[in-house]
C-alpha positions in Angstrom: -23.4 51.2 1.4 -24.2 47.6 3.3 -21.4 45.8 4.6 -20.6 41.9 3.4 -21.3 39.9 6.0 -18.4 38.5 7.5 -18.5 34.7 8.1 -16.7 32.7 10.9 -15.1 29.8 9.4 -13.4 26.8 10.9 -11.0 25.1 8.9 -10.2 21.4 10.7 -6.8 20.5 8.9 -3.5 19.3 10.4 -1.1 21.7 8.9 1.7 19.7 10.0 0.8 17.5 6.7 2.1 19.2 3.4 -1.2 18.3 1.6 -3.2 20.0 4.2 -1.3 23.9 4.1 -1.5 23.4 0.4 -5.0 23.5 1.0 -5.6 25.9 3.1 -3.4 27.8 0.8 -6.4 27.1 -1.9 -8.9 28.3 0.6 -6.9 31.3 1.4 -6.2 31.8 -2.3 -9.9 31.7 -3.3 -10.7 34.6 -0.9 -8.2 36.7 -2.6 -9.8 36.8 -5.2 -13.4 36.7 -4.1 -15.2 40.2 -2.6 -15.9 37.6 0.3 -15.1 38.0 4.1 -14.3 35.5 6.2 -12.8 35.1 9.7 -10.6 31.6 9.8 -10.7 29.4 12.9 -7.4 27.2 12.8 -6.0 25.1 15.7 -2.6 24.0 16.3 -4.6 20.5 17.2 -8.2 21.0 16.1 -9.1 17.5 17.8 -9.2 19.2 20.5 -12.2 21.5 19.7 -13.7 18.0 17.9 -16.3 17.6 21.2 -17.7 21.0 21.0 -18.1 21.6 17.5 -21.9 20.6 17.3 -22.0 24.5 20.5 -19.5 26.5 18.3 -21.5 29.9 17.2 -19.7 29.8 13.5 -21.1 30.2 9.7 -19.0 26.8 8.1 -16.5 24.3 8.2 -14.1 23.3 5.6 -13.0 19.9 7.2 -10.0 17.0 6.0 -12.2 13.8 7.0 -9.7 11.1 6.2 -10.1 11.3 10.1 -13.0 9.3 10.6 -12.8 10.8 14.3 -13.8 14.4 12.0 -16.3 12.7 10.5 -18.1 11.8 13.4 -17.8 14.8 14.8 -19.3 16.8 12.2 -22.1 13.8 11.4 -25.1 16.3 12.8 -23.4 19.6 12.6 -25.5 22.6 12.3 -23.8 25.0 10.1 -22.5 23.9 6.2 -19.9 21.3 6.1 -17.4 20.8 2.9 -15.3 17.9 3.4 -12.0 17.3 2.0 -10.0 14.0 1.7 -9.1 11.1 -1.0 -11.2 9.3 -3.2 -11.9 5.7 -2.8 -12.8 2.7 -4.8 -15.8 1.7 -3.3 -18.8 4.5 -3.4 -20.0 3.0 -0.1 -16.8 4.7 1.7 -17.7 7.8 0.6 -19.9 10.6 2.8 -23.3 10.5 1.7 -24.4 13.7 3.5 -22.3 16.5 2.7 -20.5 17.7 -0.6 -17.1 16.1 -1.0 -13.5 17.3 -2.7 -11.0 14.7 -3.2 -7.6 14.0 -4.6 -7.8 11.3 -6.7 -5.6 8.5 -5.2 -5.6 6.5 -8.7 -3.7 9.0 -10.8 -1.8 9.8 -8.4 -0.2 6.3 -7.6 -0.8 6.0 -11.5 1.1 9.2 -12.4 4.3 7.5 -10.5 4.0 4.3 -12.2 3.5 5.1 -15.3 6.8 7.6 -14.7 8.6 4.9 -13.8 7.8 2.3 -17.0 9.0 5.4 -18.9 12.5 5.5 -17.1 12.9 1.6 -18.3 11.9 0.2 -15.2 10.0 -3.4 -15.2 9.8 -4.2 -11.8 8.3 -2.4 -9.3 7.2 -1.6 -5.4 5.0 0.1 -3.2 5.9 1.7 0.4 3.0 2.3 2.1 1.9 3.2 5.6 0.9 0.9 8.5 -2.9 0.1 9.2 -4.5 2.4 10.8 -8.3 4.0 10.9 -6.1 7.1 10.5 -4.3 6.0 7.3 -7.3 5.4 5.3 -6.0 7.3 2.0 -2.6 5.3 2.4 -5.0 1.9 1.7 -6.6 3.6 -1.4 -3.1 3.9 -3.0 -2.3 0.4 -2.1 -5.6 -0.6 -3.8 -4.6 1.3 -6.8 -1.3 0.3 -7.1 -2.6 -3.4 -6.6 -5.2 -2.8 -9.6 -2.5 -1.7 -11.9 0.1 -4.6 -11.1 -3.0 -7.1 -11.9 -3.7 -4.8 -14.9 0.0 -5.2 -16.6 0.8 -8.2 -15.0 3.3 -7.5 -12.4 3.5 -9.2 -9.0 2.3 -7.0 -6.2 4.5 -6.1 -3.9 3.7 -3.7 -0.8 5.6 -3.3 2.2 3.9 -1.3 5.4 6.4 -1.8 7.7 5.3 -2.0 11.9 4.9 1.6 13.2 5.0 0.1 16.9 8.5 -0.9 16.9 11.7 1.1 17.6 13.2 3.7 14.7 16.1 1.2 14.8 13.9 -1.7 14.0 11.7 -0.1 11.7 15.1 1.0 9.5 16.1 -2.2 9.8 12.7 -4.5 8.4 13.2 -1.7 5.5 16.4 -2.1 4.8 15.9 -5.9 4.3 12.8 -5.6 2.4 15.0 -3.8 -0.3 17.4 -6.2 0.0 14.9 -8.8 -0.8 13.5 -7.2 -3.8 15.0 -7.9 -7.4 16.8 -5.1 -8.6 16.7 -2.6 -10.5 13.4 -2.1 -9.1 10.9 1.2 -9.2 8.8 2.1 -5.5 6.3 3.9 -5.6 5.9 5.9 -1.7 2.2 7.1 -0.5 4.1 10.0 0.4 7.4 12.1 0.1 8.2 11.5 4.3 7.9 7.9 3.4 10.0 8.3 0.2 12.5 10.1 2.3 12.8 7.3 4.9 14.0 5.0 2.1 16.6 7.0 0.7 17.8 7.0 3.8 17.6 3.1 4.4 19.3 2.5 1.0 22.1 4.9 2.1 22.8 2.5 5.2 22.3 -0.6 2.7 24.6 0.9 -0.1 21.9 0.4 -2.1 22.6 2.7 -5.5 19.5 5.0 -6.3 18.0 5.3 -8.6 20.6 2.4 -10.8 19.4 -0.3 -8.1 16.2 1.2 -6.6 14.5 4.1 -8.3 11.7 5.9 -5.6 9.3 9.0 -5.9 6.8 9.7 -3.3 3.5 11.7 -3.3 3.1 15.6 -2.1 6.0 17.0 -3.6 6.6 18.5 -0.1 9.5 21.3 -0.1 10.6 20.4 3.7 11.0 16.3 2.4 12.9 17.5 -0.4 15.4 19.5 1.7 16.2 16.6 4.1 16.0 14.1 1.6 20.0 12.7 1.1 19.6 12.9 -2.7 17.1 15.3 -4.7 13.4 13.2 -4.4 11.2 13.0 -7.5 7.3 13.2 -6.3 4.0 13.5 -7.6 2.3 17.4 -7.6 -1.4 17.0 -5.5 -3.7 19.4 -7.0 -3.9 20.3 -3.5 -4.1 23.9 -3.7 -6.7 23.1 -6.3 -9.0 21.7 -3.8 -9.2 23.9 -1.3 -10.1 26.6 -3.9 -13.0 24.0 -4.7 -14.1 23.5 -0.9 -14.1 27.2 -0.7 -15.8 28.0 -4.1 -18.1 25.7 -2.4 -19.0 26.6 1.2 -19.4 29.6 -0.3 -22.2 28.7 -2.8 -23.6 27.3 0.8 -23.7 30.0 2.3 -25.1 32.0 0.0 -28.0 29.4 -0.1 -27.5 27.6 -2.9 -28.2 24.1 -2.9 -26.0 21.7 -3.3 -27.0 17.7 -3.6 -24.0 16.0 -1.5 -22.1 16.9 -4.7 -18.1 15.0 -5.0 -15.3 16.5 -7.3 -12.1 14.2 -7.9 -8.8 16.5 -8.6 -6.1 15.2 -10.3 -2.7 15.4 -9.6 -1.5 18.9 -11.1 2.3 16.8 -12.5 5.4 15.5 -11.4 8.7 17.0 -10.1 11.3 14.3 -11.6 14.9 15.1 -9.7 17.7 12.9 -9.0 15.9 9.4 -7.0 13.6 8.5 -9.8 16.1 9.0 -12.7 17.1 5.9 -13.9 19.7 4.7 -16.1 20.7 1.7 -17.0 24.5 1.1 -16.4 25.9 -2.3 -16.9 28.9 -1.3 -14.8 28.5 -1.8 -10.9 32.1 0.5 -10.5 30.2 3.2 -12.5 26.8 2.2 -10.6 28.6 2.8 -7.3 30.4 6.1 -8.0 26.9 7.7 -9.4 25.4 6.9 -6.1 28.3 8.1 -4.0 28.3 11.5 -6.2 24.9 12.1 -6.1 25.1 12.0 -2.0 28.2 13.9 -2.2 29.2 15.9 -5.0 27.7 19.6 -3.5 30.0 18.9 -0.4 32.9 19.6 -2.6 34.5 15.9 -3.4 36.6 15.2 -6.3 37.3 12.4 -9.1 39.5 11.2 -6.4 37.7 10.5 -3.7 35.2 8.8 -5.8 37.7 6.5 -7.2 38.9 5.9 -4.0 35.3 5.1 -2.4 34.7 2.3 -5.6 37.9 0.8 -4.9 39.9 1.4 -8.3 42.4 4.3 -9.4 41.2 7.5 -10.6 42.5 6.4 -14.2 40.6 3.1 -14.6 37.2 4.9 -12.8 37.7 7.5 -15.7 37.7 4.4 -18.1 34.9 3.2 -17.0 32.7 6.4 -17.4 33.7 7.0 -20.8 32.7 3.5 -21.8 29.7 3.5 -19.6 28.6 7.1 -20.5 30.8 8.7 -22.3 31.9 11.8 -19.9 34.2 12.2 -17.3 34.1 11.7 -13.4 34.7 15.5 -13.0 31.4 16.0 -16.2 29.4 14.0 -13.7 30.4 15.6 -10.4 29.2 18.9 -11.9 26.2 17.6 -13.8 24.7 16.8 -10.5 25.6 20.2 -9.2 24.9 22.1 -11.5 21.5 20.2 -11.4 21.2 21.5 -7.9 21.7 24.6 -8.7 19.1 25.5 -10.5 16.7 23.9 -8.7 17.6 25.8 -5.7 17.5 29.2 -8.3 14.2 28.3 -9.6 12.3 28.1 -6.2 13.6 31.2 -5.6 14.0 31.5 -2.1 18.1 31.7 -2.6 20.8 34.1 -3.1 23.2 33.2 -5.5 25.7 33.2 -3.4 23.4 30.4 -1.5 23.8 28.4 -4.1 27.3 28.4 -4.8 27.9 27.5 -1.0 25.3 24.9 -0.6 26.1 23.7 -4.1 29.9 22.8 -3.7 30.9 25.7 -6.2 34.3 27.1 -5.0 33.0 30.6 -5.6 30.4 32.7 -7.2 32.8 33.7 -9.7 33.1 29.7 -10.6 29.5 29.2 -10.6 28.7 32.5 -13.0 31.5 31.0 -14.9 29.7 27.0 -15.2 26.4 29.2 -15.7 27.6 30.8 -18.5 29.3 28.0 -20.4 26.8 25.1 -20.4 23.9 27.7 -20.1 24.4 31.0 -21.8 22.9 33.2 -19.3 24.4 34.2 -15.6 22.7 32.3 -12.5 20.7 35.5 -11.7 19.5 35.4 -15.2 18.5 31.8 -14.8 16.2 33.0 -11.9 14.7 35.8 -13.5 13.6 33.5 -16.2 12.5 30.6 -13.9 10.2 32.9 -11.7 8.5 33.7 -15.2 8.3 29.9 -16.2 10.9 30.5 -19.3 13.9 28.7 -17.6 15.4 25.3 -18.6 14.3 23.3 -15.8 17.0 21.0 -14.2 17.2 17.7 -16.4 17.5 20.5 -19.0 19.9 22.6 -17.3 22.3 19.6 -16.7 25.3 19.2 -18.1 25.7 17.6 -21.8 28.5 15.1 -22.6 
């Protein structure tokens, strides 16, 4: 019996980007479950191997050109080229020469905007990247979310910020800009890392979020999330949609079918809404502050105390004010939000329950089987079990009711 051929494939991604391993974890995922053999070629920093691409002895590239320095390279390359990267308004910005498989920047910023209008929300924002031949896909977003402002009638507002000054700076001309913008107000990042740098701005600001700025970024990256001060809502890329396409792709290449320059847009594949992009309305700026402090705080163990302390008022008159305002209790809110935690940390699965009751602020595991049980019905094992099978309450669900 004959062999497959084995092909030698370069894949020209930088994996330091969570959109670019999701795709590679398409491409890798396609060849599981093809007969199909190929030998990957990925560098640590493939710009380096950009000036002798058009001498390396491979089969086919799958390549992210949002780097028009990738393009170029690969402009007269001899073996099949798929490229990868984000759509774009204008059809004169796209490749013409090789087939194309992009995430569709529109619904994407449209997918976060059209979250936050359902929150309540009626003013809104956009934190983008600064210019840069590199940040390409960044400017798409911004041209999105400029044609939907226009659309509903909304003033535009999009902040870059200047990536030449100091960290110090930079914090600071972001911390003013959401001091400058009327509040509440809903911003839209162009991507989770960016989402995650204005948490931490309206942290130093004592800005509440998401009562005085509501934000959810794009990638719905797992390593953003864990750093991020409070739980960050983001859009889902179909990324690992994608690079199943390139793949499905080069492979029709290489087989020898033809394909004329052919582009596929991919949509986003959802949303992950958590704690940043939740908003509620609440009248009361004692109650506003005390949400924001809890959600920073409450899996590090704090109690009704503390937070009445932090707001300025006693313990008795902070419990008025949530009744009034929402109708539980300091102590119902301090375990809503970690008992929202919770189960998001069970339902990705990576987690021992005892984990969770550490990093969640539960005194013991006894204390979290015994919160599990009462607003759940099911032990935090069970609430695993049934996440990994795509049966559990998810964590709005999962929080507490009042």
């Amino acid at each position: 019996m004959k062999c497959p051929k084995t092909h030698r494939i370069a894949l020209l991604f930088d994996a330091n980007q969570a959109f670019a391993r999701e795709v590679i974890g398409g491409i890798a995922g396609y060849l599981s479950s093809r007969r199909t053999s190929w030998e990957l070629f990925i560098e640590d920093d493939f710009s380096l191997r950009l000036s002798s691409l058009a001498r390396w002895q491979g089969d086919g590239i799958i390549a992210h050109f949002d780097d028009p320095a990738v393009a170029e390279a690969l402009a007269d390359s001899p073996v099949p080229v798929v490229a990868v990267g984000g759509s774009y308004a204008s059809e004169t910005d796209y490749p013409t020469d090789v087939p194309y498989v992009a995430t569709d920047n529109f619904k994407l910023v449209n997918l976060a905007y059209t979250h936050l209008i359902d929150v309540g929300l009626r003013q809104f924002a956009l934190f983008s990247l600064p210019d840069g031949a590199r940040h390409r896909w960044a400017l798409e977003r911004e041209k999105s979310f400029r044609a939907l402002m226009q659309r509903d009638n909304f003033e535009v507002e999009i902040f870059r910020g200047d990536g030449a000054c100091s960290w110090e700076e930079d914090v600071a001309q972001q911390v003013r800009w959401l001091q400058s913008l009327p509040k509440p107000v809903g911003i839209v990042a162009v991507t989770d890392a960016r989402a995650r740098q204005l948490l931490q701005a309206c942290q130093l600001a004592n800005i509440a979020v998401p009562e005085e700025v509501a934000i959810i970024g794009i990638d719905n990256d797992p390593l953003a999330r864990m750093l991020s001060c409070i739980p960050l809502s983001s859009v889902i890329q179909g990324s690992a949609e994608i690079g199943r396409t390139a793949a499905r792709m080069l492979h029709q290449l290489l087989e020898g079918t033809y394909l004329e320059c052919t582009r596929i847009l991919v949509p986003p594949a959802g949303i992950n809404v958590l704690a940043s992009s939740s908003h509620q309305p609440v009248k009361n700026p004692r109650v506003m502050r005390a949400r924001h402090f809890i959600r920073q705080y409450a899996c590090q163990g704090i109690k009704g105390d503390q937070v009445a302390a932090y707001v300025g008022v006693s313990r008795s008159t902070l419990e008025t004010y949530f009744q009034q305002e929402l109708g539980c209790s300091v102590h119902d809110e301090i375990l809503r939000f970690k008992l929202d935690a919770a189960t998001a940390l069970l339902a990705r699965g990576d987690c021992s329950v005892g984990d969770v009751a550490l990093r969640c602020g539960f005194t013991s595991m006894q204390y979290l089987f015994a919160v599990f049980k009462r607003e759940l019905g099911c032990s935090p094992r069970e609430f695993q079990q049934r996440a990994a099978h795509g049966t559990a309450a998810t964590a709005g669900e999962a929080a507490l009711q009042t």
